[in-house]
C-alpha positions, 0 to 999 in steps of 0.5 A, a space after each residue: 500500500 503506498 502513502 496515497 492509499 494509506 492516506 486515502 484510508 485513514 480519511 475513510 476510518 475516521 469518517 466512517 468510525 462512529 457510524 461502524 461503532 453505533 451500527 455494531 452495538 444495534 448487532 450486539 448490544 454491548 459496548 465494547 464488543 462494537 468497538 472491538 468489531 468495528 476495529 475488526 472490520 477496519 482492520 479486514 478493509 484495510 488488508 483489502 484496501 487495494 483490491 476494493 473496488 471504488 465504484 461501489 460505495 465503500 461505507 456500504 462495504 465496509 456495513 458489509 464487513 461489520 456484519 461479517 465480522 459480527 457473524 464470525 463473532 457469533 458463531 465462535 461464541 456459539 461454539 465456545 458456550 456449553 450446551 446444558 443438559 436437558 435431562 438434568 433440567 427436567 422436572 420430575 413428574 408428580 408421584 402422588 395424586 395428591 402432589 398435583 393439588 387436586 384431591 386436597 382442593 376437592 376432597 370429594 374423592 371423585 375420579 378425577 382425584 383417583 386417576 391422578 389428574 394434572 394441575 389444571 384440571 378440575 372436578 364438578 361434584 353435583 348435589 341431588 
């Protein structure tokens, strides 16, 4: 890269800097993160200064990079966090007709109390 390009691109970064910043925090939501992607993708044109075609509109290019970068970002994060186990998640089913609530609501000793009902359901005693 000779002297007029790097000249050329300092004037691009610090013109397009803030807008990168406020367009990575919308992506991410974190402060420091925006920061360190919009250097990442300042960093990713620069690397391609030369081969940057100037017809096309380069703060266009370089959202194009930024959200690049965030994608990159986010994948690695996604690979890097653990999966929890959903088996030692789930909650152990009730043993008890009695532990779903029901049969200490009604105390009519109807069916639904004897087939073990879930917690949502409810019995109708009639009076004759």
């Amino acid at each position: 890269m000779d002297d007029n390009d790097e000249a050329r691109f300092r004037e691009f970064a610090s013109a397009q800097a803030h807008g990168l910043r406020r367009s990575a925090y919308l992506l991410c939501g974190d402060w420091h993160l925006a920061e360190d992607l919009m250097q990442n993708a300042l960093m990713r044109i620069y690397r391609a200064w030369s081969r940057i075609d100037v017809a096309e509109p380069l703060g266009n290019y370089a959202r194009k990079v930024l959200l690049r970068a965030w994608l990159d970002e986010w994948r690695l994060r996604e690979r890097r966090e653990p999966v929890p186990d959903l088996a030692d998640a789930a909650p152990a089913p009730p043993s008890t007709p009695s532990a779903t609530g029901h049969a200490t609501r009604c105390g009519a000793g109807c069916g639904s109390c004897r087939r073990g009902s879930g917690p949502r359901s409810s019995c109708v005693t009639s009076t004759n």
